[in-house]
N, C-alpha and C positions, 0 to 999 in steps of 0.2 A: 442435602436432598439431591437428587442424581438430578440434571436436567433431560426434558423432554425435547430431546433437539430438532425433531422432525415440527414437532409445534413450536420450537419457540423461532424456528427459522421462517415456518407460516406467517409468524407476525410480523418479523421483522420485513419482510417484503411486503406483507400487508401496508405498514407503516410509512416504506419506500414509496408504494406506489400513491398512496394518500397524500404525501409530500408532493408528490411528481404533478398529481393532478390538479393540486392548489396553486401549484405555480406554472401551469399550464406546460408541463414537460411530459414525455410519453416515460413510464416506467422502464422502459427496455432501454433506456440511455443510459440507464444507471446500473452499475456491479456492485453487485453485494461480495468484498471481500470477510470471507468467515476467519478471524484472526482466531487462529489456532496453538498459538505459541502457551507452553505449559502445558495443556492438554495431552493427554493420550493418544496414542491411535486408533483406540476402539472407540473413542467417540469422535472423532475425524472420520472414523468410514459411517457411522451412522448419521452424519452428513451429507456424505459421500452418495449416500441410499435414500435420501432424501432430496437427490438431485443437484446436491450444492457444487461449483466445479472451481471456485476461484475461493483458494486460501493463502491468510500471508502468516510466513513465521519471522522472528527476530533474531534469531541465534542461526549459523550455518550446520555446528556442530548439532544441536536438535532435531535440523531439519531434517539433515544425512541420517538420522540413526530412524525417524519417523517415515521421512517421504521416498526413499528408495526403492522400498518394497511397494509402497501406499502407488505411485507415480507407475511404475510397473504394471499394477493390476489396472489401474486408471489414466490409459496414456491423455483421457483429453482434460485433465488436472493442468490449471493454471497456477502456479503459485510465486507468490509475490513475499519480497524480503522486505519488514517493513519495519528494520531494527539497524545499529550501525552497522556497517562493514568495516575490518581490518583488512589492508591491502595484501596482507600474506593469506588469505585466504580469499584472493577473488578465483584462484582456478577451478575453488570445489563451486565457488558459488554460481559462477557462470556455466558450469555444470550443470546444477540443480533446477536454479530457480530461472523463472519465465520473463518476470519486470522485478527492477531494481528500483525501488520509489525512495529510497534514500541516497541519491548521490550527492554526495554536500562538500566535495574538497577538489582541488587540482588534481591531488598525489592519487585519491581512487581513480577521479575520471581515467589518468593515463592508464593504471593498473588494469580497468577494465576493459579501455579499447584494448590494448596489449594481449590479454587474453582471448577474446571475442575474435580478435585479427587467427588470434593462435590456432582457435579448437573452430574455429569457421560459425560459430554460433551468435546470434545478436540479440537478447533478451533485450526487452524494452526497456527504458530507462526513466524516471522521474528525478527531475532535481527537488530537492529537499530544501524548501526555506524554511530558516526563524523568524516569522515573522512577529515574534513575541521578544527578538534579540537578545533570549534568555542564556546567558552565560554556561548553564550547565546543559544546554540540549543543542543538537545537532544541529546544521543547516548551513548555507551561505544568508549572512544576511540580505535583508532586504535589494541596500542598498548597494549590495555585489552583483546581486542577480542576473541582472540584465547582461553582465562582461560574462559571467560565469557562462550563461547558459550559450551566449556564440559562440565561446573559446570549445564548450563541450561536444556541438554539432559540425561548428566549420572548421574548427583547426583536429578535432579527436573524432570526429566525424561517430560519434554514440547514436546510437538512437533514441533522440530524447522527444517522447511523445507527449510531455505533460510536468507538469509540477504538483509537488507535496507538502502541508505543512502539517504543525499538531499546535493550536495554539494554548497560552499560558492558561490553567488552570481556571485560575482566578479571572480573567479577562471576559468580556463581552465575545463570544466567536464569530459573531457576525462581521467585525469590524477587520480579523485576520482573513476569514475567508472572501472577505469582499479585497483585500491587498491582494493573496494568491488570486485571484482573477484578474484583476485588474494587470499585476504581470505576465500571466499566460497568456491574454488579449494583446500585447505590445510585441507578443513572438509567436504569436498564429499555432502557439499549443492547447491541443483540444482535451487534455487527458485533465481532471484536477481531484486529487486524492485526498478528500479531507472528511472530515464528521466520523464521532466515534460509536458509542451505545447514548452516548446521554445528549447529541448534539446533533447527529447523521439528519433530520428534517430539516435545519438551517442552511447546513452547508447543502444540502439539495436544491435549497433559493436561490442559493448564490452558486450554482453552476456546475454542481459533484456530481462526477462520472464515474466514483469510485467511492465507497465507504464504506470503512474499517471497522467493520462489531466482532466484536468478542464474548463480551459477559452475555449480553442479550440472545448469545445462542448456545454458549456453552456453559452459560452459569460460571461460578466461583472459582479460580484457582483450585486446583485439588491438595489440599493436604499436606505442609510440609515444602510444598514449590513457592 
């Protein structure tokens, strides 16, 4: 079934702002990042035409072959890299993309002030926690955090306006995005990127200024992706 993206991006704000008001937040606190990774083009701009201006891809290589032209016709297109990065590829990506919400190692951080110093450009920056300390997904753990994130501001001087996590599947989420608050609260970061299509009202309780839908706006992977 094709989805109706202009309605189904209706709901999802509908959704945001219903959250926002139960927990006595104004909805305009909150970005709706439209995760567009796999997707087409031609359904990114019928987003696009539905007013949407903040999208995140996972892959650099997709994003160059999608956003180049897409970023051109729409210069005020935010887009957000919200998958890992390999350090040989931060010169395209600090190119491209707008915020980095996954910075989760030493060896990127330096990579990326290094090119931002290079090309004069400073896209905003998230560090990436595990706070699920799941062996096979990204992040600095928890309890690196706090050295990570000074060494990233005061010694690599990034722009880091927030933190990121995506918690364990299986887990309570309330319990992860109550941990990412509670350390963005101890280093004065206002940004916090969490909740996806099946969790985004929870992590609006607990203090998300940014959440990640996908399915709920673009429907299904397409085919063979």
């Amino acid at each position: 079934m094709v989805p109706d993206i202009p309605k189904n991006l209706t709901e999802v704000k509908a959704r945001i702002e219903a959250a926002a008001i139960a927990t006595g937040r104004n909805a305009s606190e909150i970005s709706l990042v439209a995760i567009s990774k796999y997707h087409p083009a031609a359904r990114i701009s019928e987003a696009i035409a539905a007013g949407q201006i903040n999208f995140g891809e996972n892959q650099v290589k997709e994003a160059e072959e999608k956003w180049l032209r897409l970023k051109l016709a729409h210069p005020n297109i935010c887009l957000h890299l919200v998958g890992p990065l390999q350090t040989n590829k931060t010169k395209r990506a600090v190119e491209l993309f707008d915020v980095f919400e996954t910075v989760d190692r030493l060896k990127l951080a330096r990579a990326l002030a290094r090119e931002m110093d290079a090309q004069g450009r400073r896209p905003k920056c998230l560090i990436q926690v595990n706070t699920g300390e799941e062996k096979q997904k990204a992040g600095v753990l928890p309890a690196g955090a706090d050295a990570f994130i000074t060494r990233c501001r005061d010694e690599l001087e990034l722009p880091v306006v927030g933190l990121m996590c995506i918690p364990p599947v299986d887990d309570e989420a309330a319990f992860h995005f109550g941990l990412l608050a509670t350390i963005a609260e101890r280093h004065g970061l206002e940004k916090l990127s969490m909740g996806m299509s099946d969790d985004f009202e929870i992590a609006i309780r607990f203090g998300a200024s940014h959440v990640r839908v996908g399915t709920a706006i673009f429907g299904s992977r397409l085919s063979g992706q």
